[in-house]
N, C-alpha and C positions, 0 to 999 in steps of 0.2 A: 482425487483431491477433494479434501471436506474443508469448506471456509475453520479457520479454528475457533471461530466463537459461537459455529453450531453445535445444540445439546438436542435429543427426543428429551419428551417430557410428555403425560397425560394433557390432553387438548379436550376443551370444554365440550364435551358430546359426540366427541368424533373419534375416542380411543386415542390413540398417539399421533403426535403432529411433532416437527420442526423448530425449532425455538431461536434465536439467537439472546448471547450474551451479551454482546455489544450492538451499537449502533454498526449499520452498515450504510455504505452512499447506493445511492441510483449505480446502474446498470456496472453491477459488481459481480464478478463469475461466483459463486457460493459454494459449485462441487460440479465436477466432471465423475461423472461416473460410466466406469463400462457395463456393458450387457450384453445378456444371454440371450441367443436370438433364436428361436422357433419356430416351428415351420405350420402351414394353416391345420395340418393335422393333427401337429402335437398343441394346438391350441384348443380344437374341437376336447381334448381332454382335459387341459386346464382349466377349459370354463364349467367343467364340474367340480373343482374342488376349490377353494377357499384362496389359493392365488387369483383367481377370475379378479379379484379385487386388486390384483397389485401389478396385475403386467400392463402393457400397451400397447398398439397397436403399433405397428414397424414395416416397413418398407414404403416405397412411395406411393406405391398401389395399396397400402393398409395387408398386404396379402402375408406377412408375417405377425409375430408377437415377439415378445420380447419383456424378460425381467432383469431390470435395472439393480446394480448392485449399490451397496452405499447406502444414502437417505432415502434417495428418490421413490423408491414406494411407500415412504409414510410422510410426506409432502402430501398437506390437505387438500379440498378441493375450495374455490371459492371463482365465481362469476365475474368480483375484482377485486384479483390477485395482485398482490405486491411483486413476487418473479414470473417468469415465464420458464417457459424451458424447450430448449431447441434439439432436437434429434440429426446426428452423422450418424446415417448409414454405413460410408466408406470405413469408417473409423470405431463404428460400433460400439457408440458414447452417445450420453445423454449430459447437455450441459443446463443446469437451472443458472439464471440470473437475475439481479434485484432489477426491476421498474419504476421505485422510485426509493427514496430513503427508509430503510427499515428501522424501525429504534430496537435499543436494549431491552429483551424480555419479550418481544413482540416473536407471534408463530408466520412463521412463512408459508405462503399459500404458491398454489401452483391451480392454472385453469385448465381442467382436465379435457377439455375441446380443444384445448390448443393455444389459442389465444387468448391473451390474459384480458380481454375485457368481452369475449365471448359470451351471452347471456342464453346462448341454445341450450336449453334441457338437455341433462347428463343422464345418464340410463338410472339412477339410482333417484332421481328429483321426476322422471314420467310417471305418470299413473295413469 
C-alpha cells in the first residue's frame, strides 16, 4: 500500500527522494511495504554491490538484511525526519508513518538509525 499522493521525483543532492502531492496529517500510515529478507551471508555479498545502499538491517539481533519493496528504499535520510518507519518481523513488512503534518510538495524523510530524531552519525556522514 503506497499513500496515493506519493510521486519519486529528483531530490536536491541526494538523487531521488519521496514527494507528496498533497498535504498529509501527523501520524498517517504512507506505505506498507513487504520485504525480501536475507540472510547475514547473502548480506556479506550485497555490501559489495550498489544495493549496500538500499537494504536494512532486520531481525531483532540486526543478524539479517532485508530489501524493501515499494518506496522505502529511496525515502531519504534526514536526523529530523518528518516519518519514521517501523519494522514486523513476523509479517515481514516495513510500515513508514508521518510524525507530524507533511505539506503538498514537501519530500519525506525517513531516520536512517531508526529514530526519527536520532542525531548518531550514519555510516555515509563518519569520516
Amino acid at each position: 500500500m503506497v499513500f496515493e499522493g506519493l510521486y519519486i521525483a529528483k531530490s536536491n543532492g541526494k538523487g531521488r527522494g519521496v514527494f507528496t502531492k498533497q498535504t498529509i496529517p501527523a501520524n498517517t500510515i504512507v506505505e506498507i511495504s513487504p520485504v525480501v529478507v536475507m540472510s547475514a551471508e547473502e548480506r556479506i555479498l550485497l555490501d559489495q554491490t550498489l544495493l549496500h545502499d538500499y537494504i536494512f538491517e532486520w531481525g531483532k539481533e540486526n543478524e539479517q538484511c532485508c530489501m524493501a519493496l515499494g518506496y522505502v528504499p529511496v525515502y531519504n535520510h534526514s536526523y529530523k525526519s518528518n516519518c519514521e518507519y517501523e519494522m514486523d518481523f513476523e509479517n515481514e513488512i516495513i510500515k513508514i508513518k508521518t510524525i507530524r503534518v507533511v505539506d503538498a510538495g514537501e519530500e519525506l524523510f525517513i531516520n536512517y538509525n531508526g529514530d526519527w530524531n536520532n542525531a548518531k552519525k550514519i555510516w555515509f556522514d563518519v569520516k
